[in-house]
DSSP file (Angstrom, degrees, kcal/mol; ACC not computed):
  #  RESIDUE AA STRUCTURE BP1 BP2  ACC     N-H-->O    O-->H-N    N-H-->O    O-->H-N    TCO  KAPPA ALPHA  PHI   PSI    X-CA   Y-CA   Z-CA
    1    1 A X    >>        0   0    0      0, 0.0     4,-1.3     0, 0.0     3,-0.8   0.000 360.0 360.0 360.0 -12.6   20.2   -9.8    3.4
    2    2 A X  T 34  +     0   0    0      2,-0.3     4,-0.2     1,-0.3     5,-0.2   0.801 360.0  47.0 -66.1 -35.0   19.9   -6.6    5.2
    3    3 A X  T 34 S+     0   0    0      2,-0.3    -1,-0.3     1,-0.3     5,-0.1   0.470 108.6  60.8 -90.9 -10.8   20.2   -4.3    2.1
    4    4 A X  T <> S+     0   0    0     -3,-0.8     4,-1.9     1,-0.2    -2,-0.3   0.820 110.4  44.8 -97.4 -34.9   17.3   -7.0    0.4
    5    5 A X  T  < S+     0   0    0     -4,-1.3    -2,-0.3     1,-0.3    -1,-0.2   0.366 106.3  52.9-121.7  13.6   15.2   -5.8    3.2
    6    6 A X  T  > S+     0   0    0     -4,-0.2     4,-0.7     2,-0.1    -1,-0.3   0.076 118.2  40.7 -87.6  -1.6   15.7   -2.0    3.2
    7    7 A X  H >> S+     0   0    0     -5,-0.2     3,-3.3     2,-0.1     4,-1.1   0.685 105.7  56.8 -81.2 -56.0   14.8   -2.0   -0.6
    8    8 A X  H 3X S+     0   0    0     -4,-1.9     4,-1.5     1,-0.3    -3,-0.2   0.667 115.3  47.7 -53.3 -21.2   12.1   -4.4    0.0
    9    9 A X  H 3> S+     0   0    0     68,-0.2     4,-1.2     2,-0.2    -1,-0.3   0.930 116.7  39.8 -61.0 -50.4   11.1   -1.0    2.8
   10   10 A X  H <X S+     0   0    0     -3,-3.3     4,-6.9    -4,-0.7    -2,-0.2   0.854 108.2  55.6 -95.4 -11.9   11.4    1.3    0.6
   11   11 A X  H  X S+     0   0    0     -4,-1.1     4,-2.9     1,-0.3     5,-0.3   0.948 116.1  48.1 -81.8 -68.8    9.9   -0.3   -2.5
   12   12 A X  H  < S+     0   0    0     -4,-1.5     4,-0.5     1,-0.2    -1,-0.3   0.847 109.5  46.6 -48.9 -12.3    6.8   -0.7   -0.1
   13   13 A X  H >X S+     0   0    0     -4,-1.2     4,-2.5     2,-0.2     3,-1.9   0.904 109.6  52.1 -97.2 -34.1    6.8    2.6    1.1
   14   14 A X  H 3X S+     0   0    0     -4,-6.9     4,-2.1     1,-0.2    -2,-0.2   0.835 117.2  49.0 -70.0  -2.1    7.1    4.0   -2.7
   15   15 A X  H 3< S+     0   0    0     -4,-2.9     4,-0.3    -5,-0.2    -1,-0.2   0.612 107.4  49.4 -65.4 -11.2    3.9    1.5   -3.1
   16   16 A X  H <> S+     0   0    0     -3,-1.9     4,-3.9    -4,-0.5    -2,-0.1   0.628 114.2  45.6-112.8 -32.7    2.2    2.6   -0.4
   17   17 A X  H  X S+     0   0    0     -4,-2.5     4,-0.6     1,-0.3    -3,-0.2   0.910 110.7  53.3 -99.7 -23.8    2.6    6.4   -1.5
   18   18 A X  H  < S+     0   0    0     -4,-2.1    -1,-0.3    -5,-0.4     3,-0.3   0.781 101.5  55.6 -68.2  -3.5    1.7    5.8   -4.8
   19   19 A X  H >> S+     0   0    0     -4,-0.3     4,-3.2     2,-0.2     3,-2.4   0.734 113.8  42.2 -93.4 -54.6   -1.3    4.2   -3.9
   20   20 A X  H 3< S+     0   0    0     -4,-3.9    -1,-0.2     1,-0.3    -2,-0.2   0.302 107.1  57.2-111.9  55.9   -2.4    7.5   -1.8
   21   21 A X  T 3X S+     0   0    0     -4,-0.6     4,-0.7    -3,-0.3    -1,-0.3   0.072 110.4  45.8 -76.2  -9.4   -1.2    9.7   -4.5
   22   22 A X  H <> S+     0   0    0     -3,-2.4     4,-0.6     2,-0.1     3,-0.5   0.840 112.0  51.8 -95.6 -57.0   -4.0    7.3   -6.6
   23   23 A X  H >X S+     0   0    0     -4,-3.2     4,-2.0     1,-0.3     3,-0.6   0.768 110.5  48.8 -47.1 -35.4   -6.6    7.9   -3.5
   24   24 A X  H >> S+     0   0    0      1,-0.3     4,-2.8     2,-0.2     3,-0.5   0.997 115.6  44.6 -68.0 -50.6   -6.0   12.1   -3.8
   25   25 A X  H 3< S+     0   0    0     -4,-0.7    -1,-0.3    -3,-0.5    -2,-0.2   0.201 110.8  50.9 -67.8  10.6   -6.6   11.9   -7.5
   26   26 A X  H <X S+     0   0    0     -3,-0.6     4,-1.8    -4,-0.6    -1,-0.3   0.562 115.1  45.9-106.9 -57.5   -9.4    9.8   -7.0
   27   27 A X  H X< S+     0   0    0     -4,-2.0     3,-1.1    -3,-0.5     4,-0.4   0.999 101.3  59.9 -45.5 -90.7  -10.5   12.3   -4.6
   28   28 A X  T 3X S+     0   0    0     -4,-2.8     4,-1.5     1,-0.3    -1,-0.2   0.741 105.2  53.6  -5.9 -65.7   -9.8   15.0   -6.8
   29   29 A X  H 3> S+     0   0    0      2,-0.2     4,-2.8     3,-0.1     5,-0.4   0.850 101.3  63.9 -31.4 -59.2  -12.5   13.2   -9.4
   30   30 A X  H XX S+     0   0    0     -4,-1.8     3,-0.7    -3,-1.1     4,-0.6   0.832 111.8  34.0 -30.6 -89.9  -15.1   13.1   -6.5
   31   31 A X  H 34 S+     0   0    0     -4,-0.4     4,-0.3     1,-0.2    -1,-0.3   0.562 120.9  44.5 -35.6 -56.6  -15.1   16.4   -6.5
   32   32 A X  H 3X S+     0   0    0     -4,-1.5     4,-1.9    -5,-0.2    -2,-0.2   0.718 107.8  53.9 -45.0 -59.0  -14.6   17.4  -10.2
   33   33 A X  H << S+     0   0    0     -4,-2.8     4,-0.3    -3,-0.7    -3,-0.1   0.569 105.7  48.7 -93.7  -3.6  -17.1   14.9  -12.1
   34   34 A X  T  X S+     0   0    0     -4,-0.6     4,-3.6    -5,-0.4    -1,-0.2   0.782 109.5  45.5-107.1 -10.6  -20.1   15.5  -10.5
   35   35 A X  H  > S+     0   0    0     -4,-0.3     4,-1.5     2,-0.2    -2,-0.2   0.851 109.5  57.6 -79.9 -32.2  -20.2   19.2  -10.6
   36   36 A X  H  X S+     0   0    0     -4,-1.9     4,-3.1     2,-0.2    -1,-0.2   0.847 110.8  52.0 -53.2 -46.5  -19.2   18.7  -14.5
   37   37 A X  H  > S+     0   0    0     -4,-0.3     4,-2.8     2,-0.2     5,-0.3   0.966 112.0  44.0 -54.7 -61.2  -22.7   16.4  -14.2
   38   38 A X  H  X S+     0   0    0     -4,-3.6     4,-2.5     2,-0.2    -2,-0.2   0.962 106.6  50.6 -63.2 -53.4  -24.7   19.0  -12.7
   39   39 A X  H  < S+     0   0    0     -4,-1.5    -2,-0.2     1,-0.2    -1,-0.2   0.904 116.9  44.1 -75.1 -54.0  -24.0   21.7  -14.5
   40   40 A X  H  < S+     0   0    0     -4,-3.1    -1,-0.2     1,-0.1    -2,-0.2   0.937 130.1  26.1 -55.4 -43.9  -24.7   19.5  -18.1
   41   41 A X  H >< S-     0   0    0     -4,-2.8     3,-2.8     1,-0.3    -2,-0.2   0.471  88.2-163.3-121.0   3.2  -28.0   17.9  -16.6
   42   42 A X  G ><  -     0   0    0     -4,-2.5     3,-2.1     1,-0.3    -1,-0.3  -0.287  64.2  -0.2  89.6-132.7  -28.7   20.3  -14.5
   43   43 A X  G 3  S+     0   0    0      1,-0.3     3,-0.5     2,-0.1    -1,-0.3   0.418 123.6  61.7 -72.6   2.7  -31.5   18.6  -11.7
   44   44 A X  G <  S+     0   0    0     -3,-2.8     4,-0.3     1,-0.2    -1,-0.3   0.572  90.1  64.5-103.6   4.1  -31.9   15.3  -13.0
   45   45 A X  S <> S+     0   0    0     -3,-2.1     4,-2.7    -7,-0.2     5,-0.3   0.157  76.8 102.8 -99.3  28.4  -28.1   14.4  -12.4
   46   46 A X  H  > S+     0   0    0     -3,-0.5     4,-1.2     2,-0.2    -1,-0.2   0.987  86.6  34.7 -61.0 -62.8  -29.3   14.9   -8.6
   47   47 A X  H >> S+     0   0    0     -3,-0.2     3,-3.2     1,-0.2     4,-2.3   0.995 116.8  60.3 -67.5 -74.4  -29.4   10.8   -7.9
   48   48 A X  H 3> S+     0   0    0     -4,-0.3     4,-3.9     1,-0.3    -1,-0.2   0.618 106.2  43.2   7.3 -76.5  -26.4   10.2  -10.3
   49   49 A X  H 3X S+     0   0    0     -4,-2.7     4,-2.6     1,-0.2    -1,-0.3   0.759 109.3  48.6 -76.1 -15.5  -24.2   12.0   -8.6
   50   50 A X  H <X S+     0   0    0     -3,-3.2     4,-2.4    -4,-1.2    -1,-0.2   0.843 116.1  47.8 -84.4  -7.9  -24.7   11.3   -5.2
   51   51 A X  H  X S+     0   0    0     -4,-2.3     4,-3.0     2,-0.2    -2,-0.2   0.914 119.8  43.1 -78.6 -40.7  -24.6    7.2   -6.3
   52   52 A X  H >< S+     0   0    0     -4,-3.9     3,-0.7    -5,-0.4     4,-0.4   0.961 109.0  55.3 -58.0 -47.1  -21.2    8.3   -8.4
   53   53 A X  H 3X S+     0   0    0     -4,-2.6     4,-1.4     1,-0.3    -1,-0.2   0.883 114.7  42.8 -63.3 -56.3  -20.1   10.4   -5.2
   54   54 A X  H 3X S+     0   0    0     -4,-2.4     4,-1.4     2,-0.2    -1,-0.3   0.828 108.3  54.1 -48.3 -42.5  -20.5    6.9   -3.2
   55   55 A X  H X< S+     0   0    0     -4,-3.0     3,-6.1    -3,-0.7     2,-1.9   0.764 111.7  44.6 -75.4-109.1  -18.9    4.6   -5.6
   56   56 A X  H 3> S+     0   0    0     -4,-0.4     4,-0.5     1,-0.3    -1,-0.2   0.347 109.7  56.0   1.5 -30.1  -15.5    6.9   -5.7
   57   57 A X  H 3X S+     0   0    0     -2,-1.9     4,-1.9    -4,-1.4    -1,-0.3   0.690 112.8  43.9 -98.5 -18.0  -15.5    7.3   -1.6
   58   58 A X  H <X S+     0   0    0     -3,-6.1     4,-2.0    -4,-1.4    -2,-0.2   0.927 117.7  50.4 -81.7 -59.4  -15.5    3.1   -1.5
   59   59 A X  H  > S+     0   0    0      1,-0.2     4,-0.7     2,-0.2    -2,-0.2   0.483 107.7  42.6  -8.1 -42.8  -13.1    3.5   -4.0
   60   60 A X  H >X S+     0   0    0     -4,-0.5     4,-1.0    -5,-0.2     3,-0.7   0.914 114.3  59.9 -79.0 -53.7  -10.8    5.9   -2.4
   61   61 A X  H 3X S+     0   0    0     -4,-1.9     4,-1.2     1,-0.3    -2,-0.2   0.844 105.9  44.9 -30.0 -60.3  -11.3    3.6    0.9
   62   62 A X  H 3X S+     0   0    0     -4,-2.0     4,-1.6     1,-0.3    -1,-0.3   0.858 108.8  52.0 -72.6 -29.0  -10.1    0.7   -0.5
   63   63 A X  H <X S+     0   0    0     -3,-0.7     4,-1.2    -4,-0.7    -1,-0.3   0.639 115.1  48.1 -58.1 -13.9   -7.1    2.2   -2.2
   64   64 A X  H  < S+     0   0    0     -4,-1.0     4,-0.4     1,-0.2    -2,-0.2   0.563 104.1  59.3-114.1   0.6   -6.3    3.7    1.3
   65   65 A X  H  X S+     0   0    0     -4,-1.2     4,-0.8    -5,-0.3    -2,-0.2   0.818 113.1  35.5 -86.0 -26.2   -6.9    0.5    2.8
   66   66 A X  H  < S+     0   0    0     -4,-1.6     4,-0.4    -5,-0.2    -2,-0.2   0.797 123.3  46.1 -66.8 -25.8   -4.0   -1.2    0.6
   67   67 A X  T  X S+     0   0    0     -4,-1.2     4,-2.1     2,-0.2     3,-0.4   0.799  97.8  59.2 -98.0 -23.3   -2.1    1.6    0.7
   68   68 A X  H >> S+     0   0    0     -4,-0.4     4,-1.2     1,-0.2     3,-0.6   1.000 106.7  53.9 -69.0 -69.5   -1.9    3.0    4.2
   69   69 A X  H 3X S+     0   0    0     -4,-0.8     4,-2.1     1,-0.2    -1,-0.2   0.627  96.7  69.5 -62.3   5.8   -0.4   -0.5    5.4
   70   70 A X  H 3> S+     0   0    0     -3,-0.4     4,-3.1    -4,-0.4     5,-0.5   0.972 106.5  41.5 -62.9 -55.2    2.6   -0.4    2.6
   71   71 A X  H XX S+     0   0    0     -4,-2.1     4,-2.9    -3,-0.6     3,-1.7   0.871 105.5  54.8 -88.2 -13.2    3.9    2.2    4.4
   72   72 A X  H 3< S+     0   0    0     -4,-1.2     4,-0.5     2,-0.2    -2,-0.2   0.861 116.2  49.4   9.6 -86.8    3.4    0.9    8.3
   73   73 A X  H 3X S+     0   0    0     -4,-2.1     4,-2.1     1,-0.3    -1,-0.2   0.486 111.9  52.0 -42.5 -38.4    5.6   -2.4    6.6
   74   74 A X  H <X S+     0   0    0     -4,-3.1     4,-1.4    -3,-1.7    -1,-0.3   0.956 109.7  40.9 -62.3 -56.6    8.1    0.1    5.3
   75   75 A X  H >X S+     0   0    0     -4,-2.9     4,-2.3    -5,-0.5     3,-1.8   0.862 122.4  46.0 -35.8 -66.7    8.8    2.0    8.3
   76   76 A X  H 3>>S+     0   0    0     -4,-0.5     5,-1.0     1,-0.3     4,-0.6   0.764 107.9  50.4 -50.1 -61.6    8.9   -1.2   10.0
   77   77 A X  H 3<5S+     0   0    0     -4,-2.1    -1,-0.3     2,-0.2   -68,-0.2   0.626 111.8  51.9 -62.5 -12.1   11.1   -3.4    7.5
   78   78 A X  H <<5S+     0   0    0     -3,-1.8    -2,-0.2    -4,-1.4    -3,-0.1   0.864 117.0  46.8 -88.7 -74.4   14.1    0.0    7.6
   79   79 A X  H  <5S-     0   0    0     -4,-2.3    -2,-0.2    -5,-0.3    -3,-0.2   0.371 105.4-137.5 -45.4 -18.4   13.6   -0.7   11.5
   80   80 A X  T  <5 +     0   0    0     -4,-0.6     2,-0.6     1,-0.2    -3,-0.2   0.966  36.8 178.3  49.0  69.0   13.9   -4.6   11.4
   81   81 A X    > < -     0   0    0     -5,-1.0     3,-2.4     1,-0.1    -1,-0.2  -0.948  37.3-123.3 -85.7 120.8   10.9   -4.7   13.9
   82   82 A X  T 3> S+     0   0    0     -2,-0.6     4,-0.9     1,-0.3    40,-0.1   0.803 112.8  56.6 -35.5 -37.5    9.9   -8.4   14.8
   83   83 A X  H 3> S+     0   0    0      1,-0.1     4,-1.4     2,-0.1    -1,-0.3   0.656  95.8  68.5 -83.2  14.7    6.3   -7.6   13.6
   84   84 A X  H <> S+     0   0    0     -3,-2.4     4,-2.0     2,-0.2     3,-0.4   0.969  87.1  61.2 -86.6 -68.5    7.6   -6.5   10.0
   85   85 A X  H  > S+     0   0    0      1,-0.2     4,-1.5     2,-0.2    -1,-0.1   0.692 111.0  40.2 -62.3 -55.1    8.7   -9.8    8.9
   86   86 A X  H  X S+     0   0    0     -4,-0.9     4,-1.7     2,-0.2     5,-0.3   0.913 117.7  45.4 -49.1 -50.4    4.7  -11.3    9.3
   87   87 A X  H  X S+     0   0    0     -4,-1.4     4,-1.9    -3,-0.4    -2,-0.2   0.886 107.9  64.5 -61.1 -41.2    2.8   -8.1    7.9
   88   88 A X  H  X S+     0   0    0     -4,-2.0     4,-2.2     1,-0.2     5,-0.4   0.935 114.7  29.5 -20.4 -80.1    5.7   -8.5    5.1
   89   89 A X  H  X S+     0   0    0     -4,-1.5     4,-1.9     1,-0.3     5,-0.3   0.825 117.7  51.1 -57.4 -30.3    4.1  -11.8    4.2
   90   90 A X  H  X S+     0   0    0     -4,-1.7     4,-0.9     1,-0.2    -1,-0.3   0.867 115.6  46.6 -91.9  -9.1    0.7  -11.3    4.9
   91   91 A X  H  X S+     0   0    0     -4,-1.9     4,-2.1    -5,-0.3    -2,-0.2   0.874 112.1  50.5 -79.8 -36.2    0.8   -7.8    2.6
   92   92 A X  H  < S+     0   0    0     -4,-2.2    -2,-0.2     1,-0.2    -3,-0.2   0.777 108.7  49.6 -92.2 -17.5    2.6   -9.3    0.0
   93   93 A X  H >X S+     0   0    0     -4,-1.9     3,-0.6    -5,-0.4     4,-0.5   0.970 115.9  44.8 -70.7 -32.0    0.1  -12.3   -0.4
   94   94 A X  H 3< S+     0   0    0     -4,-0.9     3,-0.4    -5,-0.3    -2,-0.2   0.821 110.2  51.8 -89.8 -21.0   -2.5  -10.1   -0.4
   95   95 A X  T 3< S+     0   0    0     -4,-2.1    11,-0.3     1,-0.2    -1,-0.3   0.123  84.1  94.7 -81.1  18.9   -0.5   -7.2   -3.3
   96   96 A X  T <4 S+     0   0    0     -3,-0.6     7,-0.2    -5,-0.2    -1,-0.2   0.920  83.0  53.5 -79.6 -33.2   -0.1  -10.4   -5.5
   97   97 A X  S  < S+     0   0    0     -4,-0.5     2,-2.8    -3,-0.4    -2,-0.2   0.815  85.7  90.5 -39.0 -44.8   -3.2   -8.9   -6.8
   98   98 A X  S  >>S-     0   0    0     -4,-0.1     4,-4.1     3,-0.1     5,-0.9  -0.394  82.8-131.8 -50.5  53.7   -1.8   -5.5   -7.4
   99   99 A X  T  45 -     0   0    0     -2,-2.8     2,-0.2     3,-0.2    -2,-0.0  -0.187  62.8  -8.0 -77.3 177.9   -0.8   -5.9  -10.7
  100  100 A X  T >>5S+     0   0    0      1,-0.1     4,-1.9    -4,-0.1     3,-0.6  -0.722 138.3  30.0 -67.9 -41.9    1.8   -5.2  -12.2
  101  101 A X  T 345S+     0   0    0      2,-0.3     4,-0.2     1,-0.2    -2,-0.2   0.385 125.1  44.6 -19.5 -40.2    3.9   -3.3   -9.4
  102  102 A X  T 3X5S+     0   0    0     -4,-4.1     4,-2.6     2,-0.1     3,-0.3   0.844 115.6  48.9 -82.1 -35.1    2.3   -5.2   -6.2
  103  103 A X  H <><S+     0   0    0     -5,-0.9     4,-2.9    -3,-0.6    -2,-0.3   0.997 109.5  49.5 -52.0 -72.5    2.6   -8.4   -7.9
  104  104 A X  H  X S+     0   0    0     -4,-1.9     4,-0.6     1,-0.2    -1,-0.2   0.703 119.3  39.1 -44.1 -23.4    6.6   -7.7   -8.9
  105  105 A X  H  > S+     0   0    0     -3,-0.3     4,-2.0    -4,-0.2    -1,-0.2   0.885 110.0  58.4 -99.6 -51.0    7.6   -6.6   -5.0
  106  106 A X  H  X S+     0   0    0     -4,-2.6     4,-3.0   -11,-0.3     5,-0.3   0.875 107.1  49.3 -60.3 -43.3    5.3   -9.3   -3.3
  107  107 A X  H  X S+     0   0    0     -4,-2.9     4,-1.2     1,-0.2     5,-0.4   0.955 121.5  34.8 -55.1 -77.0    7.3  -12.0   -5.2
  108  108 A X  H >X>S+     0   0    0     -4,-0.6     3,-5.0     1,-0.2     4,-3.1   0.862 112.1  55.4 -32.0 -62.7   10.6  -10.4   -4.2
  109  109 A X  H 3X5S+     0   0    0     -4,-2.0     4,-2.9     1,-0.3     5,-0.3   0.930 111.5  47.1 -59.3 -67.6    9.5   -9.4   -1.0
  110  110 A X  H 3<5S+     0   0    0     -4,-3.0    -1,-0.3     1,-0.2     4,-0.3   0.821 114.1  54.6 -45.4 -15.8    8.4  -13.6   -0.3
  111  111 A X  H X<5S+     0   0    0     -3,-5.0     3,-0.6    -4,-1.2    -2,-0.3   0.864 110.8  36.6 -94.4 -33.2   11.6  -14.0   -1.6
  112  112 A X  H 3<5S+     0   0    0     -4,-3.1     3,-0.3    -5,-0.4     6,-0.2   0.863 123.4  40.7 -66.1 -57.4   13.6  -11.7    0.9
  113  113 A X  T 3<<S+     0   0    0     -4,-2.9    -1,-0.2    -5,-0.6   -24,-0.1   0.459 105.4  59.1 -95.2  16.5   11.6  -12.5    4.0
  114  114 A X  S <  S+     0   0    0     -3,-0.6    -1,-0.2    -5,-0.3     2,-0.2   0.086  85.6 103.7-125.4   3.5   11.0  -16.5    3.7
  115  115 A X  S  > S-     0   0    0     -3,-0.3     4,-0.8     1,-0.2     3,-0.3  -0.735  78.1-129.0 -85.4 158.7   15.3  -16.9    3.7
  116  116 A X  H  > S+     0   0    0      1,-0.2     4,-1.9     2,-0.2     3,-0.3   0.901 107.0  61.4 -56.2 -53.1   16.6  -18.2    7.1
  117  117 A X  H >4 S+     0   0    0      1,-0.3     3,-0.5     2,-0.2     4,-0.5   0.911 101.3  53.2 -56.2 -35.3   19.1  -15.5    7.3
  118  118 A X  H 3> S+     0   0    0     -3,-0.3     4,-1.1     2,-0.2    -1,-0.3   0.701 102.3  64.4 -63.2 -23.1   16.2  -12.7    7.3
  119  119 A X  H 3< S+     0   0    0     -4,-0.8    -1,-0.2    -3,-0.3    -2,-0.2   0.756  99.1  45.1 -90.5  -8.4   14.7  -14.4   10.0
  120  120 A X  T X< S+     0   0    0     -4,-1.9     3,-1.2    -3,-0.5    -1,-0.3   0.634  98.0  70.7 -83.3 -12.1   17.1  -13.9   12.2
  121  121 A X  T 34 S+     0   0    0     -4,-0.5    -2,-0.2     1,-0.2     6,-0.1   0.697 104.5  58.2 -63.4 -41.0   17.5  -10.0   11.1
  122  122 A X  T 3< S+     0   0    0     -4,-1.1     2,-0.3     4,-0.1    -1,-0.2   0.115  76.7 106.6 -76.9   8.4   14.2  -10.1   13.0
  123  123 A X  S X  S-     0   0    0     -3,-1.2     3,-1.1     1,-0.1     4,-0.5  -0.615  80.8 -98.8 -75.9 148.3   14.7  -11.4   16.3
  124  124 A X  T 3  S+     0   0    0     -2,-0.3    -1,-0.1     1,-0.2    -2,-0.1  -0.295 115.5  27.1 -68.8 153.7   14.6   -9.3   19.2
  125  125 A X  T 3> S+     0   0    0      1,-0.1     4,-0.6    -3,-0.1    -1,-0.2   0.556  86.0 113.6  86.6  -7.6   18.1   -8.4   20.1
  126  126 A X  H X>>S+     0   0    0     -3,-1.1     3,-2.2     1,-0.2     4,-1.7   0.969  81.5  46.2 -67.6 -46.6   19.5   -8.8   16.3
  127  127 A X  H >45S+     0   0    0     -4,-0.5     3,-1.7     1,-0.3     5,-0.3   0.984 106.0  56.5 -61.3 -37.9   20.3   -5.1   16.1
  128  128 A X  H 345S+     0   0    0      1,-0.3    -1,-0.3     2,-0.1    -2,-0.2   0.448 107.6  50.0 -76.4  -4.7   21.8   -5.2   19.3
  129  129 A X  H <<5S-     0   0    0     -3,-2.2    -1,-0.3    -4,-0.6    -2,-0.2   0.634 120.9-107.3-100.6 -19.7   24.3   -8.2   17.8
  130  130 A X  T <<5S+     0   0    0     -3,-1.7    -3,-0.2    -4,-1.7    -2,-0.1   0.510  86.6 123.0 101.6  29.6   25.1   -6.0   14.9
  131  131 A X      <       0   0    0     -5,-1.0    -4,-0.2     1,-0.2  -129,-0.1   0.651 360.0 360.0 -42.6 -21.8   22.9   -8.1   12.4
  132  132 A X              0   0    0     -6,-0.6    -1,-0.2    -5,-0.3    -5,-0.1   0.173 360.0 360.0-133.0 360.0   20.9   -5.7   11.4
């Protein structure tokens, strides 16, 4: 079960960095579509852009709130650190949303971190028994 939970790391951490590779390019927009705005409508796209400017920075937020803790969970899940095994579960209930690609890991991921044998891989002292 040890090799099911370093993919299940690394499959979160390449979730976590695609997620703020979405946030830069998200970003990127910010910048990009309202100056495209001004420049076509000149002073009346004044309110527009700053409510578009808003929308896109809660936008980027919340992708960098999903994304930030994938890779925490990764680091954590390579390390077998005891608090890895909870955030697992309580990240992957919450990427069942995350279709298709958060959906497809959380279901592994419940499937990887709810077996007996993984929950010993996560006691303190496991590495030091040569579980892990």
């Amino acid at each position: 079960m040890a090799t099911h939970v370093r993919i299940l790391a690394w499959l979160n951490i390449a979730l976590g960095a695609l997620g703020v590779l979405a946030a830069l390019v998200v970003f990127a927009g910010a910048q990009i579509i309202p100056a495209i705005l001004t420049h076509a409508a000149g002073e009346e796209a004044a309110i527009p852009v700053a409510v578009i400017q808003m929308i896109i920075t809660v936008v980027m937020s919340i992708i960098l709130a999903m994304s930030l803790p994938c890779l925490v969970l990764g680091f954590g899940l390579h390390n077998f650190r005891p608090w890895a095994r909870i955030l697992g579960l309580v990240l992957a209930a919450v990427n069942l949303l995350n279709l298709p690609f958060g959906t497809a890991i959380s279901l592994y991921g419940f499937w990887v971190l709810l077996k007996p044998e993984t929950e010993a891989l996560f006691t303190p002292g496991a590495a030091s028994r040569g579980l892990a």
